[in-house]
Backbone bond lengths (Angstrom), bond angles and torsions (degrees), N, CA, C in turn:
res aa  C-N    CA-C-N  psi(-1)  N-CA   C-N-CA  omega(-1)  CA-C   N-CA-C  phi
1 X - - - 1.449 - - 1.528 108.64 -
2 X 1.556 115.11 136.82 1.530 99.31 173.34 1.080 124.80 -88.58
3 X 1.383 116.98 150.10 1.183 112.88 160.06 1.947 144.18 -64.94
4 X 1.500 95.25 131.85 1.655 86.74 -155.65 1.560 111.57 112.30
5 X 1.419 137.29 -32.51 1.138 141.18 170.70 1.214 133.69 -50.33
6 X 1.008 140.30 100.08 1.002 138.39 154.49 1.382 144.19 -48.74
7 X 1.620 117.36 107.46 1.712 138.76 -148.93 1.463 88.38 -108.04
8 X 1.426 105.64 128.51 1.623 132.43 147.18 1.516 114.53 -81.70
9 X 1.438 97.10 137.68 1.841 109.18 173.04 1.539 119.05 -17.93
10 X 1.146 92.95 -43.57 2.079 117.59 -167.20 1.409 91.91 -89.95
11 X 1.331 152.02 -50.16 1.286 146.32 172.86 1.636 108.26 -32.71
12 X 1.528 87.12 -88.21 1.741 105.97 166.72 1.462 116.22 -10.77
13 X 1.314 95.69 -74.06 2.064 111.96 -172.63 1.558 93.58 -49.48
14 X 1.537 126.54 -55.90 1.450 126.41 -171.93 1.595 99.23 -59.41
15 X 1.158 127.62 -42.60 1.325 119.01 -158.27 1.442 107.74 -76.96
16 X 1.257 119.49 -53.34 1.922 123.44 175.29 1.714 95.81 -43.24
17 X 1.575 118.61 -66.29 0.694 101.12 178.33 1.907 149.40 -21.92
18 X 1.491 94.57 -47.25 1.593 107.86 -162.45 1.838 76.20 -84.94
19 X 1.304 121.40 -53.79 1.622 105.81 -164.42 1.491 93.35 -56.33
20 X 1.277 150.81 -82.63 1.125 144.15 178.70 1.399 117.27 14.85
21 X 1.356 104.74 -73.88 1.270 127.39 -167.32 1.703 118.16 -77.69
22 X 1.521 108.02 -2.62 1.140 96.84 -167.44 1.938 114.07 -134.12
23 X 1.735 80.17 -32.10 1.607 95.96 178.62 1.800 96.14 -107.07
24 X 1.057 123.74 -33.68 1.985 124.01 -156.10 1.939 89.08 -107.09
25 X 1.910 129.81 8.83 1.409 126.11 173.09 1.518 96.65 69.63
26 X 1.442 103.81 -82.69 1.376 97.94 -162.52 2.047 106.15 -153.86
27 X 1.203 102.63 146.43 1.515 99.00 179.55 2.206 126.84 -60.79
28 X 1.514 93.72 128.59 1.939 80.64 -176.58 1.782 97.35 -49.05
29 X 1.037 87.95 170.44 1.203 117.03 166.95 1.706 122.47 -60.62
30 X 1.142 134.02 164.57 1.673 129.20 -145.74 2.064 102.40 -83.30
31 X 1.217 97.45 -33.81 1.256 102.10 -170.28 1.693 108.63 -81.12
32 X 1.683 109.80 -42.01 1.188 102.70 179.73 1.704 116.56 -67.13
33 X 1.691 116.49 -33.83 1.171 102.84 162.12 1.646 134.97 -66.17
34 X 1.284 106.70 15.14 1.265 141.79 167.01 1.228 116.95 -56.14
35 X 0.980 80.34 -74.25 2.056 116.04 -179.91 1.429 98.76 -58.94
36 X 1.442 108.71 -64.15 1.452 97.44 -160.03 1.584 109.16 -66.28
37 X 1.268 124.69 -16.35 1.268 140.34 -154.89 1.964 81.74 -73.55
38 X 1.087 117.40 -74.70 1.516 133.12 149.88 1.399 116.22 14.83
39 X 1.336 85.46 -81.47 1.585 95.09 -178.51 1.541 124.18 -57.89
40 X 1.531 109.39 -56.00 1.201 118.88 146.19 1.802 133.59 -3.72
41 X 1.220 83.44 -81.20 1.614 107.83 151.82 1.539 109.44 -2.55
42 X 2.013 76.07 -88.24 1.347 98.99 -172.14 1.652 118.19 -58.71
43 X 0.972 115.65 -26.73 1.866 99.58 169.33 0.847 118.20 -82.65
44 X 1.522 133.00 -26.66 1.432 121.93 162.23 1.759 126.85 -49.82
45 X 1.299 89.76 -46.18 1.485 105.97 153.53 1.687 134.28 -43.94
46 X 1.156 112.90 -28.82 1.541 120.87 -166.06 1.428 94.05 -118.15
47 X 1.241 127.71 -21.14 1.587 129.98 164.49 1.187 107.25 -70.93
48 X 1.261 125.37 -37.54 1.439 137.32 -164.19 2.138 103.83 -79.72
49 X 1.084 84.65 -34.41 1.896 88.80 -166.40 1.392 85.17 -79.39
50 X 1.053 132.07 -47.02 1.518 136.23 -155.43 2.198 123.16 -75.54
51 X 1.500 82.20 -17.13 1.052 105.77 -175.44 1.359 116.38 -109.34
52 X 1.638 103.02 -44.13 1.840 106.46 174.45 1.539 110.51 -100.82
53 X 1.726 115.42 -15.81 0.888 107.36 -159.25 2.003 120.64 -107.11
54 X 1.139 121.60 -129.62 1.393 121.81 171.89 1.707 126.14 -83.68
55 X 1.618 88.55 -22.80 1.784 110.61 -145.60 2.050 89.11 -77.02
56 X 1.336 116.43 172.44 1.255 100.50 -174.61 1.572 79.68 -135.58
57 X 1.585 100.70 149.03 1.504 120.79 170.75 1.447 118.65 -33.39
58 X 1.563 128.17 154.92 0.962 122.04 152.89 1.267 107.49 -127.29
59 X 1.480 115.81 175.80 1.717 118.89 168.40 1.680 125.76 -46.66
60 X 1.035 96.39 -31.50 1.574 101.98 -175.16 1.937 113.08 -78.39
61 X 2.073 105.80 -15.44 1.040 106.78 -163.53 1.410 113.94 -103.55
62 X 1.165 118.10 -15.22 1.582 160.39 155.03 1.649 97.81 -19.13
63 X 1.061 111.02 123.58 2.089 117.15 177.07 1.703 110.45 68.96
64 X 1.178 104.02 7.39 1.916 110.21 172.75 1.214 87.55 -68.80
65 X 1.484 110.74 132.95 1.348 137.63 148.19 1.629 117.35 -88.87
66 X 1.543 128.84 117.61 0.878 149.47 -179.56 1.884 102.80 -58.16
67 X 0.883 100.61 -63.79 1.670 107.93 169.64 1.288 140.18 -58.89
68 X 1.925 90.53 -13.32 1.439 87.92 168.54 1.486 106.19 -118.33
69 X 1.270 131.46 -3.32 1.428 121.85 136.75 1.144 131.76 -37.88
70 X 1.258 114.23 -54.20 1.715 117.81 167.95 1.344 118.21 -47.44
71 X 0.979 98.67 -27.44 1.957 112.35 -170.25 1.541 96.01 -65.26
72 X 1.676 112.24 -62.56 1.330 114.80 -173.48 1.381 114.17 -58.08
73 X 1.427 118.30 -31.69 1.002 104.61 161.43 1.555 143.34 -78.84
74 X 1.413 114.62 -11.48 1.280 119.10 145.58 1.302 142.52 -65.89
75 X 1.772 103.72 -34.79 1.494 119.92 178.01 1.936 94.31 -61.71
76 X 0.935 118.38 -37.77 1.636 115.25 -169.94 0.896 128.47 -72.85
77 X 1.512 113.04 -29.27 1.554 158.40 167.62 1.876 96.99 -51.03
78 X 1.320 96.76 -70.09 1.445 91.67 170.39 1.611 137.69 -69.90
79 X 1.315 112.52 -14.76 1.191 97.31 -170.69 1.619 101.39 -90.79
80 X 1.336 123.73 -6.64 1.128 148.72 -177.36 1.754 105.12 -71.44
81 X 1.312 106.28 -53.66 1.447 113.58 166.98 1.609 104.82 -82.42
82 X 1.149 138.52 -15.11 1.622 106.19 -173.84 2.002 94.30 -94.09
83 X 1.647 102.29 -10.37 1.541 81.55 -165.59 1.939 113.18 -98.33
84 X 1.600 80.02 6.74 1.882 104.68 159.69 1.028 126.02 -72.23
85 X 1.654 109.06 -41.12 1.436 116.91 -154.41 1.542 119.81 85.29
86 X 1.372 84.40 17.04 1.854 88.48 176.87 1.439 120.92 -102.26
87 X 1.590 98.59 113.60 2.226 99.48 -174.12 1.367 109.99 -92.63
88 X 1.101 93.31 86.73 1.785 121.53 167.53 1.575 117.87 -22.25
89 X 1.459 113.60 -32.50 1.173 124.91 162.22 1.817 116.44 -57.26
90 X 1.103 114.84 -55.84 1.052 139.10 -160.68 1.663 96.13 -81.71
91 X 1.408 127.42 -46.63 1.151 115.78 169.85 1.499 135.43 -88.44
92 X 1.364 104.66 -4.14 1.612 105.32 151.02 1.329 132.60 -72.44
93 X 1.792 103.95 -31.32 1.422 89.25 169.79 1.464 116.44 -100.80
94 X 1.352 132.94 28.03 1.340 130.36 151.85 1.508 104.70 -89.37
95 X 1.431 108.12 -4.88 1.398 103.37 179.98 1.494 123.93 -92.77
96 X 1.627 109.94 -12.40 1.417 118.76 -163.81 1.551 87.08 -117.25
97 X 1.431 119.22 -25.82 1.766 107.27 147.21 1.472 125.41 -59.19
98 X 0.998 129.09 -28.62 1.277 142.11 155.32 1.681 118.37 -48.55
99 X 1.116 98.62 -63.39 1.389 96.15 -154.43 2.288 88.98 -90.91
100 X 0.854 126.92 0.55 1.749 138.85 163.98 1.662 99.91 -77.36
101 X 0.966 128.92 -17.58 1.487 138.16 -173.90 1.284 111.17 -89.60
102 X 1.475 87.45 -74.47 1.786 107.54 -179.42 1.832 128.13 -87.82
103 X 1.172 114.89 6.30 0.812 132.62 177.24 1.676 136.15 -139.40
104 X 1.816 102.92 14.88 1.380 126.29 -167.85 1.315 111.24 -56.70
105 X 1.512 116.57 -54.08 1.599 133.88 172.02 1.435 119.10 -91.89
106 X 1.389 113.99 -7.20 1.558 106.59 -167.88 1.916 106.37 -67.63
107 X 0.874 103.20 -57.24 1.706 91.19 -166.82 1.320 111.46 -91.77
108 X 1.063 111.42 11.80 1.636 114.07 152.84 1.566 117.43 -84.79
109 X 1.452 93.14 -23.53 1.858 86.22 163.05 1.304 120.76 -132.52
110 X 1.602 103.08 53.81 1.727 131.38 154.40 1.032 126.28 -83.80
111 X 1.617 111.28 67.34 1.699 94.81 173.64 1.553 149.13 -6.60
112 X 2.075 82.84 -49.81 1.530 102.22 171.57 1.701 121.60 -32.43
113 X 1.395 91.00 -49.32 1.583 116.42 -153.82 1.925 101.59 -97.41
114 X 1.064 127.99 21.93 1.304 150.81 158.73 1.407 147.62 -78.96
């Protein structure tokens, strides 16, 4: 892949895919990418508190890249949807049709958010 390129939803899904299949054998199973999806999560999470939040660094947390946490959590994201059958493309924008529907006036009349 080059560097500098720019990847579409459908790229991506094709691309895990072929590494999947070629360098990673074959994808875990739905639940364990579950888990790992999870875990994932969770370091983005503990990068995230540590960085935006109160908690203070430790040695072990030291050279985390914020961006490439996200990654893992996307790379997982996908293999999760390609080994569904779910085109991520296709369900974001039923999703931002969704939420243009159901959510047209809502946080415009959120105090909260004022």
């Amino acid at each position: 892949m080059e560097k500098g390129k720019e990847i579409t939803i459908s790229e991506a899904q094709e691309l895990v895919d072929h590494w999947i299949k070629t360098v990673g054998v074959r994808y875990f199973n739905e639940l364990t990418n579950m888990a790992i999806l999870t875990e994932e999560v969770g370091e983005l999470a503990r990068l995230m508190a540590r960085t935006y939040g109160e908690q203070s660094f430790k040695e072990s947390d030291k050279g985390k890249d914020l961006g490439d946490e996200m990654a893992d959590v996307l790379w997982v994201l996908i293999c999760l949807a390609n080994q569904t059958g779910v085109d991520l493309t296709e369900a974001l924008r039923k999703n931002f049709e969704k939420k243009n529907i159901r959510d047209v006036d809502r946080h415009k009349n959120n105090e909260k958010l004022k």
